[in-house]
C-alpha positions in Angstrom: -25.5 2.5 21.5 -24.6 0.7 25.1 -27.0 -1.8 26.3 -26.7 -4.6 29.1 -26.0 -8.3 27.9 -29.4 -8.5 30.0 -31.5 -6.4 27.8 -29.6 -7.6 24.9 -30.5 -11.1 25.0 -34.3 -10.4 23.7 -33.2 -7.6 21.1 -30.1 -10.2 19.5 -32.0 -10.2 15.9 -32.0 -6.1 16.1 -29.0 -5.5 17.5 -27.3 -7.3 15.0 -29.2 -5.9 12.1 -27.7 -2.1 13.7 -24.9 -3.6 13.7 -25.1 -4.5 10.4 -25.6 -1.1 9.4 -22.6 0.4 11.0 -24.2 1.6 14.0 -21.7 0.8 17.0 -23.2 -1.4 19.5 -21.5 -2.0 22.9 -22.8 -4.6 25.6 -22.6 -3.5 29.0 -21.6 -6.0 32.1 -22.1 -4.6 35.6 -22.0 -1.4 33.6 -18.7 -1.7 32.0 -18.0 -2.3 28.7 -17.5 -6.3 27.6 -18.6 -6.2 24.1 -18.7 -4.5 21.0 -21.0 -5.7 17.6 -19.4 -4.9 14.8 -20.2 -5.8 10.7 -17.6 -8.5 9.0 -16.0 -6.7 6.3 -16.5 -8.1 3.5 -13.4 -8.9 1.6 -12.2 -9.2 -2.3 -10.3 -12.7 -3.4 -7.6 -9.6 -4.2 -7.8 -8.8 -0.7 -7.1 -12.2 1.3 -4.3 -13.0 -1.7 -2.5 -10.0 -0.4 -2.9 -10.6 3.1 -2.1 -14.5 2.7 1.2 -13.5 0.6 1.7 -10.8 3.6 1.9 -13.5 6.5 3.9 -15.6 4.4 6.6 -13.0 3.9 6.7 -11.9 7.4 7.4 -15.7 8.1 10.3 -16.2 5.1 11.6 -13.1 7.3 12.1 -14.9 10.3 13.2 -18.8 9.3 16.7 -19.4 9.8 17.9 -22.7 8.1 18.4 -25.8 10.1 20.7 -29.0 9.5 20.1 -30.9 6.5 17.5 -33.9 7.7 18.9 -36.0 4.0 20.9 -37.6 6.6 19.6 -37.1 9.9 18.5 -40.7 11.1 21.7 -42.3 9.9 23.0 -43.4 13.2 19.5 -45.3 13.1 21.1 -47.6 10.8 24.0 -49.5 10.3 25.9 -49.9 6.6 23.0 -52.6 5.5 20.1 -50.2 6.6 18.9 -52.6 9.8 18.1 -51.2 12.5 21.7 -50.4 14.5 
């Protein structure tokens, strides 16, 4: 279904309840395309573990290790730990 923003602002509640049921609902703008409502999936704790352990992988992936920082800020310091 394609309707204007225009119509669609007095038909929000039914739009959304087509939506909803997994009819495709496009707004139009100057009769192109801007929008589409769409349902949230809804997903299992199984689910967002998985995709959560997923994005946490991918980043492992990419980390190179850096200098140690145990010792990072010594030139801060002098041998009695003032300020140098």
């Amino acid at each position: 279904m394609r309707i204007s923003v225009a119509e669609a602002e007095g038909q929000l509640a039914d739009l959304v309840q087509k939506a909803e049921a997994s009819h495709e609902v496009i707004l139009t703008q100057n009769g192109r395309a801007v929008a589409r409502l769409v349902p949230i999936a809804v997903q299992s704790a199984a689910d967002r573990e998985r995709i959560l352990m997923a994005a946490r992988d991918a980043g492992r992936a990419t980390v190179t290790p850096g200098p140690s920082a145990a010792r990072s800020q010594d030139f801060l310091y002098d041998e009695d730990g003032l300020p140098a």
